[in-house]
Structures are given as C-alpha cells and as structure tokens.
N, C-alpha and C positions, 0 to 999 in steps of 0.2 A: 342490126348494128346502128341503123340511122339514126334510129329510137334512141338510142343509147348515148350517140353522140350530141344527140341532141339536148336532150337530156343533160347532159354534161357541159354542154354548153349554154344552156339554162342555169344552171346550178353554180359555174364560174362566176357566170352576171351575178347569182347574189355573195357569192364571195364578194369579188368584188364592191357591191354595194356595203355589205359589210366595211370594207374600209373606206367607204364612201361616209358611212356614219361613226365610224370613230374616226377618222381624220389623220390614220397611222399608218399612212404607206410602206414604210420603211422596216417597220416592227408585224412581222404575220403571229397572228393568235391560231397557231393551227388546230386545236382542239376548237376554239371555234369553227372556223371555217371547214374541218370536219363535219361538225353537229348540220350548219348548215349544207352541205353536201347530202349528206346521211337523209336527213328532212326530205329533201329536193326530190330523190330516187325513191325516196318511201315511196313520194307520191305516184310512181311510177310501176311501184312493185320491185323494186331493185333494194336489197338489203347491202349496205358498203359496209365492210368492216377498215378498220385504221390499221393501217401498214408501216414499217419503219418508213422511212425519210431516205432511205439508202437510194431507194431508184431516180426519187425526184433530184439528190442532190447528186448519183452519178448524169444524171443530164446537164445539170448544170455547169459539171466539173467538164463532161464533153465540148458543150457548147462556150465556153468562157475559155478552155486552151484554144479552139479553134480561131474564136475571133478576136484571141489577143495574136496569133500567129498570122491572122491573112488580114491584117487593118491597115498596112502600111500604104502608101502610094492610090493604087486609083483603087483599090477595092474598095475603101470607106473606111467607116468609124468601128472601131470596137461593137459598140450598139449596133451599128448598122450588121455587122459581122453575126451577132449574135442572133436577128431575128430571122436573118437569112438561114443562118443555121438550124432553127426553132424550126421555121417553116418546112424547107428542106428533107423535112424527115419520113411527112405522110408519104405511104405506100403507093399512093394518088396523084402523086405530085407530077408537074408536066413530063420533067426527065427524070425521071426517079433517082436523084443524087440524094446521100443522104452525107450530107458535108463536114457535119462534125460527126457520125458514123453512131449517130443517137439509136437507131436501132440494134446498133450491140448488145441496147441492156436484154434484150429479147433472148431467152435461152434456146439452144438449139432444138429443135424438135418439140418447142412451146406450142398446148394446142389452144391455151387462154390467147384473150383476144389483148394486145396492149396498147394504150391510147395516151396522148400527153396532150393537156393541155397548160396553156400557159398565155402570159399577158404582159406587158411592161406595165411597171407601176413607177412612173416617174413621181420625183419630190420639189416642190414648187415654194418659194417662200411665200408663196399666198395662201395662207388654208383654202380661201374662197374660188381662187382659180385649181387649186388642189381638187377638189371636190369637183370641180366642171370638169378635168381630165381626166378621171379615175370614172368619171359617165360616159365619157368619151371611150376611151378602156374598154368599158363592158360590149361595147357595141363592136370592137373588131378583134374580141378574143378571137384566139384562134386551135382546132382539136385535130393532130395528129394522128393517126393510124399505123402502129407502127410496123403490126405484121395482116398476115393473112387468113382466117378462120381454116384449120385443118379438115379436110374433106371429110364428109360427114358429118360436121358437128354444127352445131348451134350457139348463140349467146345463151348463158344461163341468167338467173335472178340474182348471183351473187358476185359483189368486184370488191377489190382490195383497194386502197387510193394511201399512197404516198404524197405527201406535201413537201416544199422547199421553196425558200427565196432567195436569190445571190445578185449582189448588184457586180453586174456587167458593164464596164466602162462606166458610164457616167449614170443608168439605168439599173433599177431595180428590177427582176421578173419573177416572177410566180411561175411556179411548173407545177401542175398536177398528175402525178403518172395515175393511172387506175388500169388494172388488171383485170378483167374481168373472167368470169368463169364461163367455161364450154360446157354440152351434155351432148352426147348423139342426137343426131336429130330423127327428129318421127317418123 
C-alpha cells in the first residue's frame, strides 16, 4: 500500500503541475487529470479506470458542512476547518478522529482499499505568484487512508479514482478518492 500511496502521491504532483501549466486553478479538466493519473500508475503496473465524481464530491459535501459548522470563535477559518477535516481522516492519524466523518463514504464490510487525496488550490491575482503556489502545492499534498486491508488480502493492480473541486471558504481543493482493488494474498 506504501507503493501505492506513493504513487499517488507522485501522480497528484503532476496533476497539479498540470495546473501549474495551464494557469487554471479554479476550473479542474478531470479527463485530463485522469489521463495524467492513469499514465503515472501505468508506470507502476497499476491499471485506473475513471469512476463517477460521487465519492470525491461526497467528501467535499462532508468536509465543507463540517467546517462551515465549527469556523466560529477560536476554532479558525472555514479553510482552516476544512484542512483539518481533510487530514483528520487517515486511519493513521495521531487520535484517530475522523471530524467531518469522511470515512463513511467507505461501505461496510469493504475489502477495497480506499485513499483520498487532496490539495488546496488557492487563486492569486498574479498568474506569476499563482504558478509559485500551486509548486508550492505539490510539495505538501496530502494521501489519506481511509480504511484498513481486510485479513487476508492484498492491494491488487487495479483502482477506480473519482475527481472533484469545491471552493471551501475562501479555497479551492481537489479531492482524489481512488478505490483500489484487493485479491487474497499468496
């Protein structure tokens, strides 16, 4: 699974670089950013097929009620709210709170492996400082985990990846859900 997230988090970075070169933060080309994905894993041996938008965009819908509901007084900002939430979710995490309860989208008795990654894509009136923060971006994406491999099984060669962007307070973010497939292990 490190592989994978790695992997995945490889393949963000050139998402992201992607809108590093067209200079459209705001607007996601997810067929592209698929292709590019899809490429990434080839090279890995990982075959992605394109998934509805449903998972990515229930994460969003999670994490956007949460931190429009807990932004007031000393918790922080909308943004602030929502990264906390983003983070919050991996299976790894110090306390394992999952705060806007992003791992629901995980069906019960799922023995796929499910991962979210995601990034703020803020919008700058500088194209030129735009481009320096979307470099900046790449560097502290970040890949959830949002369940646990069922006993016995293994990552297989094959994941599904849902795309979405929803500007969150004052922020844009990118969610990558990817599903990955199990097999018994050897």
């Amino acid at each position: 699974m490190k592989m994978f997230k790695k992997l995945m988090a490889v393949a963000l970075a050139g998402v992201m670089a992607l809108t590093v070169l067209t200079g459209c933060a705001g607007t996601i080309n997810k067929k592209e950013y698929f292709n590019v994905l899809s490429d990434m894993a080839k090279t890995e041996g990982i075959t992605l097929e394109k998934g509805t938008d449903e998972l990515a965009n229930n994460v969003l819908s999670k994490v956007k009620d949460y931190a429009e509901n807990h932004s007031q007084g000393i918790y922080g900002t909308v943004d602030q709210m929502a990264v906390e939430a983003l983070g919050s979710a991996d299976i790894e995490n110090e306390y394992n709170k999952d705060y806007a309860k992003i791992r629901s989208i995980v069906p019960d008795g799922a023995k796929e492996q499910y991962s979210v990654m995601w990034a703020p894509m803020d919008e700058y009136k500088s194209k030129d400082f735009q481009n320096m923060q979307e470099l900046l971006n790449v560097a502290k994406s970040n890949n959830e985990t949002l369940n646990e491999l069922a006993d016995g099984y293994e990552l297989d060669k094959t994941a599904t990846v849902s795309i979405a962007s929803r500007k969150i307070g004052d922020t844009t973010f990118l969610v990558i859900v990817t599903v990955q497939a199990v097999k018994k292990a050897a």
